[in-house]
C-alpha positions in Angstrom: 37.2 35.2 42.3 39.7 35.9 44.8 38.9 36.0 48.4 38.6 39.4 49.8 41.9 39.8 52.6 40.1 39.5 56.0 42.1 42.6 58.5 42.5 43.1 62.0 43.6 45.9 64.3 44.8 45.1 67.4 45.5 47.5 70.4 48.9 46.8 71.8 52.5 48.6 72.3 55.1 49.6 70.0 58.6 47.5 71.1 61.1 49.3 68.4 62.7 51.6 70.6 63.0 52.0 74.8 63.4 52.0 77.5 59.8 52.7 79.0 56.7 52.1 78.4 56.2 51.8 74.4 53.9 54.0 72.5 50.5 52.8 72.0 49.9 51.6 68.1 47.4 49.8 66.5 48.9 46.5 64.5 47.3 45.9 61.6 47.0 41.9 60.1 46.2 41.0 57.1 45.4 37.0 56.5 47.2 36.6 59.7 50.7 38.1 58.7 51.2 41.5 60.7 51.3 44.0 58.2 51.4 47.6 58.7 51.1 50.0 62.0 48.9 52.7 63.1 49.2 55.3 65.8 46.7 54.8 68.7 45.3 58.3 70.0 43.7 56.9 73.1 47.5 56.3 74.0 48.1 59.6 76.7 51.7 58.6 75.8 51.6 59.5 72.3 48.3 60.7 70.9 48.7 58.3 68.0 51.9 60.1 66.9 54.8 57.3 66.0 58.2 58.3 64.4 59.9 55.7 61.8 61.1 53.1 63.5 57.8 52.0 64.7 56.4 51.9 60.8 59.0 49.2 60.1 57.9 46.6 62.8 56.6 44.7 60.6 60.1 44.3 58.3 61.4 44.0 62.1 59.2 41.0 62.7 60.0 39.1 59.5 63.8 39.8 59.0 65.6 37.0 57.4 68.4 37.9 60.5 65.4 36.6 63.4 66.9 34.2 65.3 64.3 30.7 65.2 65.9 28.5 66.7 68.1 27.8 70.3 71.1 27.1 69.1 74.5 25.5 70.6 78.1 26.3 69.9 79.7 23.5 68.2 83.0 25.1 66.9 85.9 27.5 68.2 84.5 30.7 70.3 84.4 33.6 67.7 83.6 31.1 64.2 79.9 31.0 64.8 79.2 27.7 64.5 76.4 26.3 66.2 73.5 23.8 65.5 69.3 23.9 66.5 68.5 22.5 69.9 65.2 22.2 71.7 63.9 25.4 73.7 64.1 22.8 77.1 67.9 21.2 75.6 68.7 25.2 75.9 67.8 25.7 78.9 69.1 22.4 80.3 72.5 23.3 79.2 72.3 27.2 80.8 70.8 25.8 84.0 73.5 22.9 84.0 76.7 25.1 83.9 75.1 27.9 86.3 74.7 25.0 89.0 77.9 23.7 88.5 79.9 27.1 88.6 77.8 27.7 91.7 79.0 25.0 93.5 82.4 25.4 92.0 83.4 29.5 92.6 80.1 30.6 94.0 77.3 32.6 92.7 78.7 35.6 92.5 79.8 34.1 89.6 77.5 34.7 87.5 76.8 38.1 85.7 73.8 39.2 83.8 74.5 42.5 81.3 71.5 45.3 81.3 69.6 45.6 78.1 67.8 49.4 77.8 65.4 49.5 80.3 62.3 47.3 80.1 59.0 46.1 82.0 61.2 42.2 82.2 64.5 44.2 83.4 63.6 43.9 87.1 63.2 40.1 86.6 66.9 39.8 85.5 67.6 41.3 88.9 65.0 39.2 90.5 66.5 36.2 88.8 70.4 36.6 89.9 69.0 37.9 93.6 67.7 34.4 93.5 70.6 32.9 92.2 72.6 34.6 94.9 74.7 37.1 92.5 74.5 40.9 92.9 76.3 41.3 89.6 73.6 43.0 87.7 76.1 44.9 84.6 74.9 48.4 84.0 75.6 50.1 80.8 76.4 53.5 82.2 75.4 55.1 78.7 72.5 56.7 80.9 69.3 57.2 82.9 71.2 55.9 86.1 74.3 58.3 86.1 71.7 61.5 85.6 69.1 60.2 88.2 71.7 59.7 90.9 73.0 63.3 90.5 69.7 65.0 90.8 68.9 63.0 93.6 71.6 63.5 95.5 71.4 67.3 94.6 67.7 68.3 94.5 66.1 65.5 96.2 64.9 63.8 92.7 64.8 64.6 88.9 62.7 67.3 88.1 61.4 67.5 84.5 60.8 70.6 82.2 57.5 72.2 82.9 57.5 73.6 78.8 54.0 74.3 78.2 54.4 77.4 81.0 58.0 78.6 80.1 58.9 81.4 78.5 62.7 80.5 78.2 63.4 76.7 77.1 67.0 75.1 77.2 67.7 72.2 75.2 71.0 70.8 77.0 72.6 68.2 75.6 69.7 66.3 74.3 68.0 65.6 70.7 64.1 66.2 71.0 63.5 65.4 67.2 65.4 62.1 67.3 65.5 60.8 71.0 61.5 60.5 72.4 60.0 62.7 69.5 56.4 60.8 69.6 56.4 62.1 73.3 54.9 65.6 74.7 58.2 67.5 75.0 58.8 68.1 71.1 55.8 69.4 70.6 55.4 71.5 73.7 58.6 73.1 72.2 57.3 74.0 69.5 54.1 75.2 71.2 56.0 76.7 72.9 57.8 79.0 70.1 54.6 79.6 69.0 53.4 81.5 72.0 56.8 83.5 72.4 59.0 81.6 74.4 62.5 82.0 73.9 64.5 78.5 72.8 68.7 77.9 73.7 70.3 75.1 73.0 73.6 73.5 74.2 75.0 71.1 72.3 77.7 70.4 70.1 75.8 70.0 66.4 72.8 71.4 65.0 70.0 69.2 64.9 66.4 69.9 63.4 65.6 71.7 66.9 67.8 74.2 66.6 66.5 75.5 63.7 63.7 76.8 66.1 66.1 78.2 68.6 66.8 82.4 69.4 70.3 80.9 70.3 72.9 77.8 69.6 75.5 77.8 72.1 78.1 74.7 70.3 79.4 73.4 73.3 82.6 70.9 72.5 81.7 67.4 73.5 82.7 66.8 77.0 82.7 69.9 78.5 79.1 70.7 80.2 80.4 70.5 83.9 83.1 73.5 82.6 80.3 75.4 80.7 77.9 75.4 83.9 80.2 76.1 86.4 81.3 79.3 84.3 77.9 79.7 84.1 77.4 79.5 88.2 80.2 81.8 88.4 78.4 84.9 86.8 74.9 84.2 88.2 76.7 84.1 92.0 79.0 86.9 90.7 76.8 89.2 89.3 73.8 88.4 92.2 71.7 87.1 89.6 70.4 84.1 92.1 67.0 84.2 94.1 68.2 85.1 97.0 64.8 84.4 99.2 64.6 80.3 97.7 68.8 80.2 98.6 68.6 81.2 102.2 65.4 79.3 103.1 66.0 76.1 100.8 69.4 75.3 100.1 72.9 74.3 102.1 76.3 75.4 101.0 75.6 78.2 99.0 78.1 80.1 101.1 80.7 77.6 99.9 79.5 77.5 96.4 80.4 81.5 96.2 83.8 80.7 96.9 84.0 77.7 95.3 83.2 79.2 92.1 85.1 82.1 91.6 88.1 80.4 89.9 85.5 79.2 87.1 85.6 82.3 85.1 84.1 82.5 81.8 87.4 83.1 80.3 88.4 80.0 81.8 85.7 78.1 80.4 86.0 79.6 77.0 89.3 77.9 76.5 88.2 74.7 77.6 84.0 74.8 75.8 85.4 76.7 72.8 82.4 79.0 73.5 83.2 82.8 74.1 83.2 84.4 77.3 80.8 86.8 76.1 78.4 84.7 74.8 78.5 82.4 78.6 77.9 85.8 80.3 74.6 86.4 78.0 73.7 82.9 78.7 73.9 83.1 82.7 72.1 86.5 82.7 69.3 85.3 80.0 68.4 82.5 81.9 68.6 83.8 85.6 66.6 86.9 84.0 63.9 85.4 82.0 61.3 83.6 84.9 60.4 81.2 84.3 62.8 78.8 82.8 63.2 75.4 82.4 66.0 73.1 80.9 65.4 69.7 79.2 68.3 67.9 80.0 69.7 64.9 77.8 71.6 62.3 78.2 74.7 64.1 76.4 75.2 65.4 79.8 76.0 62.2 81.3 79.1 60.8 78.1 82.2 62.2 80.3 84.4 61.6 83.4 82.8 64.6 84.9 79.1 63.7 84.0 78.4 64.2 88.0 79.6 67.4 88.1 77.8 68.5 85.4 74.8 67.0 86.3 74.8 68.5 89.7 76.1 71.8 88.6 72.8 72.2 86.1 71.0 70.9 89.1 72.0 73.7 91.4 71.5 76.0 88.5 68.2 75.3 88.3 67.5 75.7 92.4 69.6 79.3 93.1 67.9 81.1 90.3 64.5 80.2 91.8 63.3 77.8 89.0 62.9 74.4 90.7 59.5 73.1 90.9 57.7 76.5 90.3 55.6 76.6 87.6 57.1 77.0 84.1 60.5 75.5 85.7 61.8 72.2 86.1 59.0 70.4 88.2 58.5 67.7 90.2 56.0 65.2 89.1 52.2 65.5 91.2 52.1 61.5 90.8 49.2 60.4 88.7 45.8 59.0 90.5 46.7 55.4 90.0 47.6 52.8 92.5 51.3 51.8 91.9 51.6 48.3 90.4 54.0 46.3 93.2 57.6 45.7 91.8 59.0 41.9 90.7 62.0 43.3 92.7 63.3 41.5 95.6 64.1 43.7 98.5 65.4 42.2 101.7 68.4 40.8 100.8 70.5 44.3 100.5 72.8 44.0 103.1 76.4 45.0 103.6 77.9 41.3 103.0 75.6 41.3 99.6 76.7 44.6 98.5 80.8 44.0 99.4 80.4 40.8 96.7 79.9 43.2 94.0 82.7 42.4 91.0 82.9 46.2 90.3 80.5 48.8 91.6 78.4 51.0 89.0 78.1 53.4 92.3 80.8 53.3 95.1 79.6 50.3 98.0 78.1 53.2 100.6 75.4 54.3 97.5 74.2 51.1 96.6 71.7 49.5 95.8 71.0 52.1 93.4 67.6 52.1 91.5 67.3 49.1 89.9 69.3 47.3 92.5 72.6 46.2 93.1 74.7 47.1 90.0 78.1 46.5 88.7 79.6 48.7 85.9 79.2 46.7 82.9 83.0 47.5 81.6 84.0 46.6 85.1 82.3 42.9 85.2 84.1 42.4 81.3 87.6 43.8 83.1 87.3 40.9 85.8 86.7 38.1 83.4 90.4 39.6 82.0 92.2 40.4 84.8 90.4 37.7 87.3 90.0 41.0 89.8 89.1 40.7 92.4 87.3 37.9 90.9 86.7 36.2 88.1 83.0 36.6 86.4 83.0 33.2 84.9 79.1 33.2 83.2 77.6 36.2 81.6 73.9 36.5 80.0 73.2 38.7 77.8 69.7 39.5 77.1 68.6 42.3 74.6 72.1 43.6 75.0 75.3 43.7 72.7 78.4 44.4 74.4 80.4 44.5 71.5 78.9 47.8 70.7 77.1 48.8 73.6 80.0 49.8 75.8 83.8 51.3 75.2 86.4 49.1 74.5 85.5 46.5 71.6 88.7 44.5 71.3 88.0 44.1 75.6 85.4 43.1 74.9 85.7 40.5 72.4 89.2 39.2 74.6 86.3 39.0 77.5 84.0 36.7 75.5 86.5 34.7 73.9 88.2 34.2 77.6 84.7 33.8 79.1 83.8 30.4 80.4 80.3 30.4 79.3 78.4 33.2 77.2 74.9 33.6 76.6 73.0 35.4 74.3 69.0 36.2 74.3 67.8 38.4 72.0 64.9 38.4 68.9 68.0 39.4 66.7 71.4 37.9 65.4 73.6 40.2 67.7 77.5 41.8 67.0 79.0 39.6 69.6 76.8 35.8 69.0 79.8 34.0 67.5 81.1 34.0 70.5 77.7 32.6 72.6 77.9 29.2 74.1 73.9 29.0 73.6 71.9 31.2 71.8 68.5 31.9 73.0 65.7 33.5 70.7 63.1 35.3 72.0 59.6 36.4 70.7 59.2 39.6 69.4 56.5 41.9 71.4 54.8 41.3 68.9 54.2 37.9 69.4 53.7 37.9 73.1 50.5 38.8 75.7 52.5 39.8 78.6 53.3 42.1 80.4 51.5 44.8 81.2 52.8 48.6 80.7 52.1 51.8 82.7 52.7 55.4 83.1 51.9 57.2 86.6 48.1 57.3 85.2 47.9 55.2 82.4 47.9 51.6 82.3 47.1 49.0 79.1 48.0 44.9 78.6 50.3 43.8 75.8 48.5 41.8 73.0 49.4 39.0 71.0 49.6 40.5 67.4 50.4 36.9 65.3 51.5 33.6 66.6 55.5 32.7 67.2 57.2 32.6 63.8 59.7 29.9 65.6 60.5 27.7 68.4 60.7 30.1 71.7 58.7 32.1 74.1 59.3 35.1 75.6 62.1 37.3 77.4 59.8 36.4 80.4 59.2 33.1 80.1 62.9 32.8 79.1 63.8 33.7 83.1 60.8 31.8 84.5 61.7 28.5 82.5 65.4 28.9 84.0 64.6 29.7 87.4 62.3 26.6 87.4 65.3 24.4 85.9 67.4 26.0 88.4 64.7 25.3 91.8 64.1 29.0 92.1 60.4 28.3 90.9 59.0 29.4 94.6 60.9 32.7 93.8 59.5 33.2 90.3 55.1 32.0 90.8 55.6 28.7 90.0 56.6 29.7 86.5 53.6 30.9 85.2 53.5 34.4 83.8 49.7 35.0 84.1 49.9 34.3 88.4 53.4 37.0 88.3 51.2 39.0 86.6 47.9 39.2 88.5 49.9 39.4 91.6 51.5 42.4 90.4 48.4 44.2 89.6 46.9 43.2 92.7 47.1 47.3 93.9 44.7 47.8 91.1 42.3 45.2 92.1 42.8 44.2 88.6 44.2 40.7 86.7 45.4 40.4 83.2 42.1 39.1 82.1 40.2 42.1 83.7 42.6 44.4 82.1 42.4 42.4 78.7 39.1 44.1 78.0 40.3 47.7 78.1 41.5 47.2 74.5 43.0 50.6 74.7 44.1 50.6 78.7 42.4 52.5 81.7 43.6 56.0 81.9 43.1 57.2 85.7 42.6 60.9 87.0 45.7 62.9 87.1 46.4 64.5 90.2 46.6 68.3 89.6 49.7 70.1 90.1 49.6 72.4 92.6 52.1 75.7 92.0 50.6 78.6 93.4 52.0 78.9 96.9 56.1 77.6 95.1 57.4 77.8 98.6 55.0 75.8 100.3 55.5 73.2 97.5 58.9 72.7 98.0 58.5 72.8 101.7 56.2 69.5 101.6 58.8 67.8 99.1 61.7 69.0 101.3 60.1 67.9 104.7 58.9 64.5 102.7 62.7 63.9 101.3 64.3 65.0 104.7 63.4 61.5 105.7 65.3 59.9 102.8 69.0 59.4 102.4 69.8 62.3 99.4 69.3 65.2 101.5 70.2 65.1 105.0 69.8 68.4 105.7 66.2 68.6 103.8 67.6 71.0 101.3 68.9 71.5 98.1 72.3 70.1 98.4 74.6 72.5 97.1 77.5 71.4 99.5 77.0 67.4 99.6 77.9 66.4 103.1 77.0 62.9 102.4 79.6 62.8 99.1 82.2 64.1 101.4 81.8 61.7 104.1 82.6 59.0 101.5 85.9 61.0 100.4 84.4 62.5 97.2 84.2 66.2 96.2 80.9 68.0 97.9 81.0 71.0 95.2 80.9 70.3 91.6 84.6 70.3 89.5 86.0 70.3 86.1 87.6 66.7 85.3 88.7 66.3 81.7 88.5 63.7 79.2 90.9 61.3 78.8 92.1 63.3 75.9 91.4 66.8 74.7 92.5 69.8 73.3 93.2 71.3 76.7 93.7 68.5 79.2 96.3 66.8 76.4 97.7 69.2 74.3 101.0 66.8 73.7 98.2 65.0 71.1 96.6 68.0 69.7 99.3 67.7 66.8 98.8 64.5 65.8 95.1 64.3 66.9 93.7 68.4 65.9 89.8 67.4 66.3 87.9 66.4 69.0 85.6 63.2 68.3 82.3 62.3 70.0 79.2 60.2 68.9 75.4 60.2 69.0 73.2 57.4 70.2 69.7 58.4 68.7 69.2 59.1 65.2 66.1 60.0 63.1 66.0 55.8 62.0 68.1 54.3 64.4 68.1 52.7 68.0 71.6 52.4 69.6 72.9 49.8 68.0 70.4 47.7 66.4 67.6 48.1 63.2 70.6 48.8 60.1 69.1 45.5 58.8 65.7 47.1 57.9 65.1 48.2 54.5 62.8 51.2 54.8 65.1 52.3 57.6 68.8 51.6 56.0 66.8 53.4 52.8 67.2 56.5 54.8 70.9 56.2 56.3 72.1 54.0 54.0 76.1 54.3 55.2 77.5 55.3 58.3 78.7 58.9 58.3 80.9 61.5 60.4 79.8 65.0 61.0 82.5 67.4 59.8 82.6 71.1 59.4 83.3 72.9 56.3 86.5 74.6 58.0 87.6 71.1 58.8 87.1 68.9 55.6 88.7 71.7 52.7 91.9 71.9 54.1 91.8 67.9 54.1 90.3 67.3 50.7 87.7 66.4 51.3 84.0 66.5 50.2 80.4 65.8 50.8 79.8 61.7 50.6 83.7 61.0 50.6 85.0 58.1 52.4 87.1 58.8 55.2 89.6 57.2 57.7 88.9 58.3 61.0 91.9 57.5 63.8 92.3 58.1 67.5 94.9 56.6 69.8 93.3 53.8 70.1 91.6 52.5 66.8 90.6 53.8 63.7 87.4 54.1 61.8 85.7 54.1 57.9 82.6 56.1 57.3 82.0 58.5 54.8 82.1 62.1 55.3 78.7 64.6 55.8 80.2 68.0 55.7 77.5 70.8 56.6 77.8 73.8 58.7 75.9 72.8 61.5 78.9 71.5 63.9 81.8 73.1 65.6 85.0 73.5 62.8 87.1 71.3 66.0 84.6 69.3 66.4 83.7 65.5 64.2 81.2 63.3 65.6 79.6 59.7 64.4 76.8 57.6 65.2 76.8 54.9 67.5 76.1 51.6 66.9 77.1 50.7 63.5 77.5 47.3 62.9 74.5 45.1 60.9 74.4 45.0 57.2 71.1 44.9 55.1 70.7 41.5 52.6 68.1 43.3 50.9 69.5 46.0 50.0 72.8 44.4 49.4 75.1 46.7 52.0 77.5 44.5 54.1 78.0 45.0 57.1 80.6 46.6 58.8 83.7 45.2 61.2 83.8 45.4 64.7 87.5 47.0 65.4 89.7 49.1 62.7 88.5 49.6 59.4 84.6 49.8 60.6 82.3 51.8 62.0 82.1 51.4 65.4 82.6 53.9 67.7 83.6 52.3 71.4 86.6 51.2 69.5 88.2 54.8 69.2 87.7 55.6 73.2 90.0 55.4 75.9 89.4 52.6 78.5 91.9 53.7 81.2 89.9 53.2 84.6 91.4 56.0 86.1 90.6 58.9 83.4 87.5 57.2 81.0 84.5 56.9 83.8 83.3 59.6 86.2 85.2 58.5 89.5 81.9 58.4 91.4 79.0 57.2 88.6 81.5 55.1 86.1 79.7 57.4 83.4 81.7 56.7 80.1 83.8 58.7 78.6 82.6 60.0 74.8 85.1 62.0 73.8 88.8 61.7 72.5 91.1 63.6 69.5 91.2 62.1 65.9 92.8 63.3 62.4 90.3 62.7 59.1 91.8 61.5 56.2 90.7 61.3 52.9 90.0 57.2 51.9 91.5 55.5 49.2 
């Protein structure tokens, strides 16, 4: 008689998607092999809801593409020939050439990429602070290039206070596909249900819109244009709060005369939206109170991401909805001690910050959030043009730059040129042929560190099953290294469990004491407190007059402190390296404007095609194309197409629906993997694949917003029908 299967659940975090904290789940195993996942509802992060990605961790886990092994280059850069070394060979040879370039060009040197945010990301800093190097690479695909735009406009980054709104905006962000498990989809559609009136902005028509009272299809790009229009009638017409503009912000004086050369028929020529339909916007949302805008990331994929950032930002604050209730809001903080940070502060000064390969944010704004920072395009520019220096190491950990930032055949010129390349990931990765050493990584899965937390919330990881392979952790990865390397002092010795109780010392807590709250200790939420809006904003403003974003203590319509640096104090329009207005001399050639997503309803940037149950449901890569566009090109639903731009070309097959602008196509990101279980190849880096960055502009001086290096996502294309 066969012996009955002996199952576990364990209490831990989903690790399929980030950055953040993942949602809580239950993993399920079965005779010791992980085998399926269930929502946890004691999790206040998701209430035991998961989307797909997190039902196929267990394919994730035992993928024939895991890497095993540490492995070592033994042929040509770019031919992807290596052989198995030991996990302490591995890190001899990383630790070897880092202390030889050091002594040799300096630490600076050295250059570690950003993966999506994660709990281990302030360790990479920590790490190369250490090492001496201030050349952490970030991605400017998001998060940063947002936050620093509120900040230095309102102070910080409110968030959309749905549940008491009765006029929702849904700017260029996709609730369904990007953070769906979280609160905001559903107090959307909570919020519907009570009578609240739903816009979105946004070039396509996702599953959201379908709950919407009106779709404003914005072409890609062009947000800073739409709001400034938009500014322009609410100043015009006197639609602002005139009470919260004299008492709380600076420059509104200037804005009125700043904006009256951003008329709606301006914009409508540039947005493709009609002048008539901006107007009902502006006076719908500076009429309905309150209202609240849930701001994506789409915001930030253009040269004039600031502008548009701070011109929604000053929206929000001159028609009185900034942290009033049913607005955007400033968080309360929760009741939990904060957990201390692995960051290293003290070493920030001006010599530090003028070493910096190529700044994310000009010199005077760093460090920046998570640090120092250089533009991640910028550190692969220097290894190719050795300016102002060249980066001679780079380490990429959970990171692919070959599709993770614009500019592919840069890219692979940059590895190829590259002294020494490093790759740490769970994952074969687009860009490992070229990796000196290859370092695997457990899967969260197989790992009892760290600890995650929200503002009230906070839970230990747990080990689901044992390493399939021969390595540890992304953690224990940087603590081995900086022992090799004689930064042990700097990184507790090298053992993880000290790091962590030291971190949760705040708490009063250690791992082990935080081990038996299977499901985490949630902590009293401090209540919000709305009723007296002025004299809420009066403690934040008096708080943040003491910090560098607003010197004057108020909303910063007119930004003194940009202008002191020599950059524009009011919001303007910048275009994209190429479009339909800014370069009308390729409009002939090039008729449609191209763009690309980064979330979709399986995917995660560029990672998880190699998934069965996932690839099941997007099988192929595919371009979003209006009816209007494809019939006069021949083409149909499911046809393969050629896709070209100036600068590469593209071969996806065609999805032709009316839910996108007729001038508009647009792709997903990240398309790279192939499936061996399924049989479907993968797909080629450069011309004649999938991948996006290779059809963008890289030109320094029109791709990347001049004061955030926020990349550009938009150029002009012509679809053909594929042999």
């Amino acid at each position: 008689m066969r012996a009955r299967a002996v199952e576990e659940a364990i209490p831990t975090f989903c690790a399929m998607c980030g950055p953040g904290p993942g949602c809580g789940i239950y993993a399920h195993v079965r005779d010791g092999r992980f085998a399926w996942v269930e929502g946890m509802r004691e999790s206040p992060l998701n209430r035991g809801r998961l989307c797909a990605k997190a039902y196929a961790a267990p394919e994730w886990v035992y993928s024939p593409q895991r890497l095993k092994h540490p492995l070592r280059r033994t042929g040509e850069k770019g031919e992807g020939k290596f052989e198995p070394v030991s996990w302490d060979r591995a890190l001899d040879l990383i630790a070897g050439r880092l202390k030889e370039q050091k002594e040799k060009y300096g630490p600076e040197s050295l250059a570690v990429l950003a993966p999506a945010r994660r709990t281990y990301s302030d360790f990479l800093n920590r790490f190369l602070v250490a090492h001496g190097s201030p050349n952490y690479g970030h991605s400017g695909i998001c998060a940063m290039q947002k936050a620093f735009a509120f900040s230095y406009t309102l102070g910080g980054t409110p968030f959309p206070d749905i549940g008491r709104s009765n006029l929702v905006v849904i700017w260029g962000k996709q609730p369904v596909y990007s953070g769906s498990t979280r609160s905001n989809l559903k107090d959307i559609l909570d919020a519907r249900d009570r009578g609240a009136r739903i816009v979105a902005i946004k070039p396509t028509m996702e599953p959201d819109v379908a709950l919407c009272d009106l779709w404003i299809p914005i072409r890609p790009g062009t947000d800073a244009a739409f709001a400034l229009a938009v500014l322009h009638t609410v100043v015009g017409e006197n639609l602002y709060d005139a009470a919260f503009v004299s008492e709380w912000t600076y420059g509104f004086e200037e804005l009125k005369d700043h904006v009256r050369k951003y008329t709606p028929d301006w914009a409508e020529r540039i947005t493709g939206v009609a002048a008539k339909q901006i107007v009902h916007f502006a006076r719908l949302y500076a009429s309905v109170k309150p209202a609240c805008i849930d701001h994506g990331n789409g915001l930030e994929h253009a040269p004039s991401s600031n502008d548009a950032v701070r011109a929604v930002a000053i929206l929000t604050a001159i028609t009185g909805n900034l942290d009033r209730p049913g607005g955007d809001v400033f968080p309360s903080g929760g009741g939990m001690p904060r957990p201390k940070s692995p960051g290293i502060k003290d070493h920030y000064t001006s010599e530090w910050i003028d070493r910096l390969v190529g700044p994310e944010f000009p010199k005077p704004f760093q460090p920046w959030m998570e640090g120092t920072s250089s533009a991640y395009y910028r550190i692969i520019e220097s290894v190719l043009t050795e300016k102002p220096y060249p980066v001679r190491t780079i380490i990429s950990p959970g990171t692919q730059p070959a599709v993770s930032t614009r500019g592919t055949r840069n890219v692979l010129a940059a590895l190829e040129k590259l002294d020494f390349y490093v790759v740490v990931d769970v994952m074969q990765t687009a860009d490992m042929r070229y990796a000196d050493v290859v370092i695997p990584v457990a899967s969260m899965y197989e790992t009892d560190h760290p600890f995650e937390f929200t503002p009230d919330w906070i839970m230990a990881r747990r080990r689901v099953i044992e390493p399939l392979g021969d390595y540890k952790s992304d953690y224990e990865f940087w603590f081995d290294l900086a022992v090799k390397m004689g930064y042990g002092k700097d990184f507790w010795g090298g053992r993880i469990e000290s790091c962590m109780n030291d971190l949760l010392e705040p708490l009063q807590l250690t791992m082990e004491e935080l081990r038996k709250h299977p499901t985490g200790i949630v902590f009293p939420r401090k209540p919000p407190v709305y009723e007296k809006y002025a004299a809420v904003f009066t403690r934040r403003s008096t708080r943040l007059s003491r910090e560098p974003f607003l010197p004057q203590g108020k909303v910063a319509i007119y930004n003194t402190t940009f202008e002191e640096h020599g950059f524009e104090p009011l919001p303007v329009w910048v275009e994209p390296p190429e479009s339909l207005t800014g370069t009308p001399e390729l409009a002939g050639r090039y008729p449609l404007v191209f763009s690309d997503f980064h979330t979709s309803k399986v995917y995660n940037a560029g990672w998880l095609r190699n998934l069965p149950c996932l690839r099941e449901v997007l099988p192929y890569p595919t371009l979003q194309m209006h009816p209007d566009a494809a019939r006069p090109r021949g083409i149909c639903n499911g046809d393969w197409v050629t896709v070209e731009s100036p600068h590469g070309s593209m071969k996806i097959r065609a999805e032709v629906n009316e839910g996108i602008r007729p001038d508009t196509v647009m792709a997903l990101h990240g398309w790279w993997q192939g499936c061996e279980e399924l049989g479907l190849p993968g797909f080629p880096l450069l011309d004649g694949g999938a991948n996006t960055n290779s059809m963008y502009s890289v030109d320094a001086r029109k791709a990347y917003d001049p004061l955030t290096t926020a990349m550009s996502s938009q150029t002009l294309v012509e679809v053909k029908k594929a042999d």
